[in-house]
DSSP file (Angstrom, degrees, kcal/mol; ACC not computed):
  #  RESIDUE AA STRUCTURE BP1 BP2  ACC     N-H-->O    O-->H-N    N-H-->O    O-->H-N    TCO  KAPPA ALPHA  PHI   PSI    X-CA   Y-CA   Z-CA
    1    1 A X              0   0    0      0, 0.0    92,-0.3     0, 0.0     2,-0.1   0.000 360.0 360.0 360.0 123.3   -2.8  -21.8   13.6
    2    2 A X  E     -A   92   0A   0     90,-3.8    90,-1.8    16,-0.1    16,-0.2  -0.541 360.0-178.5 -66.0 151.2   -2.6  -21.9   17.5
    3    3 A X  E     -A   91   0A   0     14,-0.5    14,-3.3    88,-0.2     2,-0.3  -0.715  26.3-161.5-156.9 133.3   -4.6  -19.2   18.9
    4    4 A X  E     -AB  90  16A   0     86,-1.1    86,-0.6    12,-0.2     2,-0.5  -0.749  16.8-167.6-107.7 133.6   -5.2  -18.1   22.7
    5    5 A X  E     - B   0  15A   0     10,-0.9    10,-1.7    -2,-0.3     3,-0.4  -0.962   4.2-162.9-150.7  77.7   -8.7  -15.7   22.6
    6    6 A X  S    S+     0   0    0     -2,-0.5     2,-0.4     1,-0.2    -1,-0.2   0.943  75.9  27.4 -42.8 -67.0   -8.8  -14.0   26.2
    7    7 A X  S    S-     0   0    0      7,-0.2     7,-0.3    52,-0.1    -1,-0.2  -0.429  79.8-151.1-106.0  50.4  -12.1  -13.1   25.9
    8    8 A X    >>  -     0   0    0      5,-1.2     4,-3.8    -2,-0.4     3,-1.0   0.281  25.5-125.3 -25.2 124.6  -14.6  -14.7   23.9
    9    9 A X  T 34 S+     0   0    0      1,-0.2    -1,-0.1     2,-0.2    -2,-0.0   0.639 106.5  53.3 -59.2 -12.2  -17.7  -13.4   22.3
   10   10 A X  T 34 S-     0   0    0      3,-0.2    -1,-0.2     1,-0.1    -2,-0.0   0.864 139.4 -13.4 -97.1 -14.2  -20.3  -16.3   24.2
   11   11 A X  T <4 S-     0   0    0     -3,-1.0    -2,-0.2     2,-0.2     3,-0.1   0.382  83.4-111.9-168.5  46.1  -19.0  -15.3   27.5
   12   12 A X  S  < S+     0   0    0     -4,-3.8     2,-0.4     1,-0.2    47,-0.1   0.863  78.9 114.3  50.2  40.0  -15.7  -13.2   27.9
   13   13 A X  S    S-     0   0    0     -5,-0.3    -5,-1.2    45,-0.1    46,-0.3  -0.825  76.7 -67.9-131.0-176.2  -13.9  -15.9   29.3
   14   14 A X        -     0   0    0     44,-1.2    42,-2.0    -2,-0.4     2,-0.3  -0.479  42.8-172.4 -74.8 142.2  -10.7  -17.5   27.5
   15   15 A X  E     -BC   5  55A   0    -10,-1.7   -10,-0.9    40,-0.2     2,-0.4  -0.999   7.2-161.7-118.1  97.4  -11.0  -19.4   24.7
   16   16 A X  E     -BC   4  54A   0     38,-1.4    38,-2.3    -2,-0.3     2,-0.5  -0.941   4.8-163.5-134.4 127.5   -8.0  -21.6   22.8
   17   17 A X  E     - C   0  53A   0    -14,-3.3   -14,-0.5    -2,-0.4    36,-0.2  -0.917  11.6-157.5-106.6 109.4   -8.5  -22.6   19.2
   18   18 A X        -     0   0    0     34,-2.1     2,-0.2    -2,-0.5   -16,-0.1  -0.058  32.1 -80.4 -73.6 160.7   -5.9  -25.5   18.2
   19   19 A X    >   -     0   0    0      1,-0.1     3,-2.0    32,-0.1    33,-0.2  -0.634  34.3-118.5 -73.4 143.8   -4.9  -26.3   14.5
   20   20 A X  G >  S+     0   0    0      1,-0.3     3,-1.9    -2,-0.2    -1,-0.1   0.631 106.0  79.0 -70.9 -17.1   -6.8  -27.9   12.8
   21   21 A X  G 3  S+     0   0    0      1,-0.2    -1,-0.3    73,-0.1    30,-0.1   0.522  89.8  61.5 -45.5 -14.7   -4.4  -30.6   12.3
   22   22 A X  G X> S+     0   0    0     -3,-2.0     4,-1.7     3,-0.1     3,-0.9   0.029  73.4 133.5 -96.4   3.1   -5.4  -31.7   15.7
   23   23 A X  G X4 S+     0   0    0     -3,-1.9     2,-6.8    27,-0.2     3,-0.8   0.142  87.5   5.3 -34.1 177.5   -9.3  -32.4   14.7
   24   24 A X  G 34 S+     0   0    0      1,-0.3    -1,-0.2    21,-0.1    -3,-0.0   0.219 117.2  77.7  72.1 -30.7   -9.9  -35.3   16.0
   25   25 A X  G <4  +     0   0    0     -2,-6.8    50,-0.3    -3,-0.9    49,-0.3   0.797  60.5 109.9-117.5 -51.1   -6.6  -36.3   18.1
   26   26 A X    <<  +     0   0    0     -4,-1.7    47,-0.2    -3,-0.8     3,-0.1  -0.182  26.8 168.4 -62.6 120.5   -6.7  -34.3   21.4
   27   27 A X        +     0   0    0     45,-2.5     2,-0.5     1,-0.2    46,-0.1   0.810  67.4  25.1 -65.5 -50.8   -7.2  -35.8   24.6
   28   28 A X        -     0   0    0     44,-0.6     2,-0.7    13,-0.0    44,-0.3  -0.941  45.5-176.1 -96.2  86.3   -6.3  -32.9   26.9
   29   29 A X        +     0   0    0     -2,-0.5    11,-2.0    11,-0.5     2,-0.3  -0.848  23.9 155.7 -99.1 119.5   -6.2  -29.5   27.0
   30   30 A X  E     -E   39   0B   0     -2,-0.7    40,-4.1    40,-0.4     2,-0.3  -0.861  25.6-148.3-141.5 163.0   -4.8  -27.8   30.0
   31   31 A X  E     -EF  38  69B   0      7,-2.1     7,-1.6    -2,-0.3    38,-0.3  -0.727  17.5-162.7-110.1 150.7   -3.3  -24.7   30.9
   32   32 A X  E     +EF  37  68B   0     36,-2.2    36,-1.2    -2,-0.3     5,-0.3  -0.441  21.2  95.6-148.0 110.5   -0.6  -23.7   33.8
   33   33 A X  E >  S-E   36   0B   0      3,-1.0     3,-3.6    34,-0.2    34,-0.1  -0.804  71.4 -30.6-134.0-118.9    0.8  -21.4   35.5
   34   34 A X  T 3  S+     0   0    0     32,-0.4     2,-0.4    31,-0.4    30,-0.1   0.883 127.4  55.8 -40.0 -52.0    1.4  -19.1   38.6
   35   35 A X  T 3  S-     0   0    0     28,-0.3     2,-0.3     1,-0.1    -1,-0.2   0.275 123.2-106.3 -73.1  33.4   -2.1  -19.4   39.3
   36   36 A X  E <   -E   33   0B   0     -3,-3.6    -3,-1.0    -2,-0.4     2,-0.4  -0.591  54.2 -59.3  86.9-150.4   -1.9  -23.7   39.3
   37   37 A X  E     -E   32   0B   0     -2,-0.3     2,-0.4    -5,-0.3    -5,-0.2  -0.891  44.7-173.0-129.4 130.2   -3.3  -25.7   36.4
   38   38 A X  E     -E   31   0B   0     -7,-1.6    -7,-2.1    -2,-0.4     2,-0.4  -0.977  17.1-137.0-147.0 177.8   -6.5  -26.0   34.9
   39   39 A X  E     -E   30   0B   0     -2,-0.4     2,-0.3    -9,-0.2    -9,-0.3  -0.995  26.1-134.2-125.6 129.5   -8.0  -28.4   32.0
   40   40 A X        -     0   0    0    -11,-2.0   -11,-0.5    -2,-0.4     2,-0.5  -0.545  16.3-109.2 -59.5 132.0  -10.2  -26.8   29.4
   41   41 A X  E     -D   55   0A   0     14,-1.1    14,-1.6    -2,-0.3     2,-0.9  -0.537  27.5-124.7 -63.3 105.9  -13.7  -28.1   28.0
   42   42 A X  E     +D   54   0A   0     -2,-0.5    12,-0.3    12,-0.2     3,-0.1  -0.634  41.0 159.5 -68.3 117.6  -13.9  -29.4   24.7
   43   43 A X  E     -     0   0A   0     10,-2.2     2,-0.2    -2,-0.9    11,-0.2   0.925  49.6  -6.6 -73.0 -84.1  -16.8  -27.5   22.3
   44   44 A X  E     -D   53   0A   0      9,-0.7     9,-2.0     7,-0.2    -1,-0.2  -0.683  31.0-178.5-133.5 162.8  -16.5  -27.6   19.4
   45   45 A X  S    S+     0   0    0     -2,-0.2     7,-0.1     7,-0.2    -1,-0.1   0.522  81.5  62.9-143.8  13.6  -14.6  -28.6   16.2
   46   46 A X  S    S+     0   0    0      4,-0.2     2,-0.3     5,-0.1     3,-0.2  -0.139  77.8  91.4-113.1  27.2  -16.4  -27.7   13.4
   47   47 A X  S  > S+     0   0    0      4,-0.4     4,-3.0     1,-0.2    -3,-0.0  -0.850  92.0   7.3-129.5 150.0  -16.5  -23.5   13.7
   48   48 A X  T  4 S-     0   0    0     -2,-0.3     3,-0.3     1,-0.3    -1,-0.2   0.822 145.3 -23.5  29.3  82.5  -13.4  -21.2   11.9
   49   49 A X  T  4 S-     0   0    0     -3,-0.2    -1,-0.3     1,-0.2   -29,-0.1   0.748 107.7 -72.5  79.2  26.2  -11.6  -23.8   10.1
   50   50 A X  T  4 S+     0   0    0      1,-0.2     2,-0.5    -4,-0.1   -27,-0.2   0.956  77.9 172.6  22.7  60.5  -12.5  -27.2   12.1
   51   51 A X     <  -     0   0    0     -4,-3.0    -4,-0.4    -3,-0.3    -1,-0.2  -0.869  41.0-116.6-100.8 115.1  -10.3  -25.8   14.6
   52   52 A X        -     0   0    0     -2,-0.5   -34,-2.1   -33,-0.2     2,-0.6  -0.317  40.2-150.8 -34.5 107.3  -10.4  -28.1   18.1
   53   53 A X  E     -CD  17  44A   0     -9,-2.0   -10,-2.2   -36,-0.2    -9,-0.7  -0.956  19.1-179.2-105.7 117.1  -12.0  -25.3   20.8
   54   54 A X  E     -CD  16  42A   0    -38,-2.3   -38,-1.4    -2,-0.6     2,-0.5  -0.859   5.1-169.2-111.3  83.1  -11.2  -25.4   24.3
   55   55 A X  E     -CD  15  41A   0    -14,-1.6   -14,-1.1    -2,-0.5   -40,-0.2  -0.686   5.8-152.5-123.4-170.7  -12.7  -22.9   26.8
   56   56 A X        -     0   0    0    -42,-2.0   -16,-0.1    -2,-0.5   -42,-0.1  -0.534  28.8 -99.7-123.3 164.2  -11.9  -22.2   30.4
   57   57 A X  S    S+     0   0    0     -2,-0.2     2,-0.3   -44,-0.1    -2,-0.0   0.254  95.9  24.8 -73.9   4.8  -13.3  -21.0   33.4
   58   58 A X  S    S-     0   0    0    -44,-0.2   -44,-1.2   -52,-0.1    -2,-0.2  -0.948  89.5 -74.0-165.8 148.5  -12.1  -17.5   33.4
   59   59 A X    >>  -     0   0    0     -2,-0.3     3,-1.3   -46,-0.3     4,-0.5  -0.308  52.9-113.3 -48.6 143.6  -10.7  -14.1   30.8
   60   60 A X  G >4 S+     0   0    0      1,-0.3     3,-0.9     2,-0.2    -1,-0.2   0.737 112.0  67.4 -31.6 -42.9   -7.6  -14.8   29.7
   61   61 A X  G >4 S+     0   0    0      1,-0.2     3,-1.2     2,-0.1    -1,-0.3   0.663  92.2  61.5 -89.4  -5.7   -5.9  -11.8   31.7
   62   62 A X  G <4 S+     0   0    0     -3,-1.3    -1,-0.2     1,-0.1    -2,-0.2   0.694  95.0  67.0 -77.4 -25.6   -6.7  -13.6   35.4
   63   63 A X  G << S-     0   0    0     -3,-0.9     2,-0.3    -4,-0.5   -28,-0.3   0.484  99.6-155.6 -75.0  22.1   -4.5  -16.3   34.1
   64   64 A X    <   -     0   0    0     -3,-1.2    22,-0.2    22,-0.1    -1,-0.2  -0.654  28.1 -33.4  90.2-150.1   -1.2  -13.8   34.2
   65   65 A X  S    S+     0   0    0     -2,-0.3   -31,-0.4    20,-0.2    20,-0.2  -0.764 111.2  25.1-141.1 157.8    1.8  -13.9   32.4
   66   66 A X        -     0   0    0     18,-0.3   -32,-0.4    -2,-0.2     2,-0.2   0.840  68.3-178.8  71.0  37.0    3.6  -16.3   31.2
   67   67 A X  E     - G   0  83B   0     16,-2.6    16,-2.3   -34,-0.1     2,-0.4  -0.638  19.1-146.4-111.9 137.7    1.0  -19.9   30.6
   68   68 A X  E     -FG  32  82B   0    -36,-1.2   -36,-2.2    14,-0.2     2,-0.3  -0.881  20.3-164.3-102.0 138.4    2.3  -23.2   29.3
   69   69 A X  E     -FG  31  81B   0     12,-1.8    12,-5.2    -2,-0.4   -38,-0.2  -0.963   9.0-176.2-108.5 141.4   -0.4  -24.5   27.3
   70   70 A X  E     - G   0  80B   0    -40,-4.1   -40,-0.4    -2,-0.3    10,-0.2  -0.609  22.0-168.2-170.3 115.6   -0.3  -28.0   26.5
   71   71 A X  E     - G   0  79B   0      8,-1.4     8,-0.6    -2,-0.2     2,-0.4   0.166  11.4-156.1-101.1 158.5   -2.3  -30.5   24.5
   72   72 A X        +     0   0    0    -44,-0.3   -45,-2.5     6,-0.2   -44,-0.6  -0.858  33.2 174.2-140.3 109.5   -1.5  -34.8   24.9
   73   73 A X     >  +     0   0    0     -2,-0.4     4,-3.5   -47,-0.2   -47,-0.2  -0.658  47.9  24.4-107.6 172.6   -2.9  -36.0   21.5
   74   74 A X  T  4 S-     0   0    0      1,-0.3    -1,-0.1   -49,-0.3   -48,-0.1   0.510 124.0 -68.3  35.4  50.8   -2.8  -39.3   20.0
   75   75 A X  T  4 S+     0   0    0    -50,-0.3    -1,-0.3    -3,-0.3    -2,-0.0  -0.214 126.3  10.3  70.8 -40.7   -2.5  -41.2   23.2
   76   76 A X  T  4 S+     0   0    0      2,-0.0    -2,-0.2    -4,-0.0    -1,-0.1   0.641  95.5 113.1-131.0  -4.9    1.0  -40.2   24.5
   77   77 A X     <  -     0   0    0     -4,-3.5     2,-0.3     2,-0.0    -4,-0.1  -0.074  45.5-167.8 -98.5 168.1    1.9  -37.5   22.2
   78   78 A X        +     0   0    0     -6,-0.2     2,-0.2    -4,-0.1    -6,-0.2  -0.947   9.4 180.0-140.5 151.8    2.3  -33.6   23.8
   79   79 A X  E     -G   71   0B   0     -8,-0.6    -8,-1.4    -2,-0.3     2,-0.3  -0.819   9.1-169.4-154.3 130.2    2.7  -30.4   22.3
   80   80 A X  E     -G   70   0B   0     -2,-0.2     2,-0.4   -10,-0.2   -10,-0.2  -0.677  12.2-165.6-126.0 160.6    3.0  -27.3   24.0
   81   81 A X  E     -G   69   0B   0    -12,-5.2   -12,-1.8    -2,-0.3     2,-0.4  -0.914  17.2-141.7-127.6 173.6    2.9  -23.4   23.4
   82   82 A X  E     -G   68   0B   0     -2,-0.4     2,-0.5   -14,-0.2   -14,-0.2  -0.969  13.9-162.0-118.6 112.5    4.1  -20.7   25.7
   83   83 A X  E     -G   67   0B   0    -16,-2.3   -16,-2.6    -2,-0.4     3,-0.2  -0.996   7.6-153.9-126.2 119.5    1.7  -17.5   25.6
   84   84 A X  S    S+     0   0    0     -2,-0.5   -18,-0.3   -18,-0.2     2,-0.2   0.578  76.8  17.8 -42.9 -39.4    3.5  -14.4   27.1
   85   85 A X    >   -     0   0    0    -20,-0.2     2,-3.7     3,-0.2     3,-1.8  -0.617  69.9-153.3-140.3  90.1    0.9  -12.1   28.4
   86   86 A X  T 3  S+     0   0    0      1,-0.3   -23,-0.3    -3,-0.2   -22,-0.1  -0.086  90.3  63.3 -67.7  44.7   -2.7  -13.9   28.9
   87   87 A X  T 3  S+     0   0    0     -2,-3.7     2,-0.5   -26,-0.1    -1,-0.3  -0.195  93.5  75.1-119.6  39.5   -4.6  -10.7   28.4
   88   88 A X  S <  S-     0   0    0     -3,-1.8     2,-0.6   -28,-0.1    -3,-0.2  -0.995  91.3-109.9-127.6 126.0   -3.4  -10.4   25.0
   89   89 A X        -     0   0    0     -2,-0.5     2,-0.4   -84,-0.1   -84,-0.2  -0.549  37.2-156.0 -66.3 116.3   -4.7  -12.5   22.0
   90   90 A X  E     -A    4   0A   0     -2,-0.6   -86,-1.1   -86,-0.6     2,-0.4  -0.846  15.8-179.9 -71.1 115.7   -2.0  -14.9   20.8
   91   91 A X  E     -A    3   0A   0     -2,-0.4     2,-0.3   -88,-0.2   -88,-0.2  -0.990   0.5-179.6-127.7 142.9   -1.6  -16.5   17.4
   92   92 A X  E     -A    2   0A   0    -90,-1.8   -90,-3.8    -2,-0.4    -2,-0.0  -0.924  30.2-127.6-142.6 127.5    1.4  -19.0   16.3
   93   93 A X        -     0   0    0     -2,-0.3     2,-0.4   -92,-0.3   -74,-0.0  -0.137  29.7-146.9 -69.0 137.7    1.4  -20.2   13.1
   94   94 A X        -     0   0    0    -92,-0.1     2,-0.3     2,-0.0   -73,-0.1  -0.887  16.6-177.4-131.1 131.1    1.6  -24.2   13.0
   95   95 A X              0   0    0     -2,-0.4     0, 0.0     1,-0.1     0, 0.0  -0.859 360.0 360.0-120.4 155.1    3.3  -27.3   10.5
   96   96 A X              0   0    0     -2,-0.3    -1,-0.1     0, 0.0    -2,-0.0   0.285 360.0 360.0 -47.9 360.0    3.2  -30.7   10.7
């Protein structure tokens, strides 16, 4: 399960938990749109399912509307999600 977490409980800022199918495999995580591009900080991978955690420099809802998120795993590989309203929590179900 993808999931975009405006506001995170260690310090209200955005949060993005990857599937766990991605343990292991991400290089990148970055974010983009009307307000430019930014690259997320890897934490952790061993909290709520050994789900890949990424967070960012600011709440979810200062990055807008309308965010490509988008991962480059396994050297070359990309996979990206679209979250509609960044001050809204996002989940998308994911398969191999």
């Amino acid at each position: 399960m993808f999931l975009w977490k405006p506001n995170s409980e260690s310090d209200g800022n955005l949060v993005i938990l990857l599937p766990n199918a991605f343990r292991g495999r991400v290089q990148t995580c970055s974010i983009t749109g009307g307000f430019g591009t930014e690259e997320g900080n890897f934490t952790t991978d061993s909290h709520n399912g050994n789900r890949p955690h990424y967070r960012f420099s600011r709440p979810g809802a200062a990055y807008g509307n309308d965010i490509n998120v988008q991962i480059v795993y396994d050297g070359n590989e990309i996979k990206s999600w679209r979250v509609p309203n960044g001050a809204s929590r996002y989940e998308q179900s994911y398969s191999d």
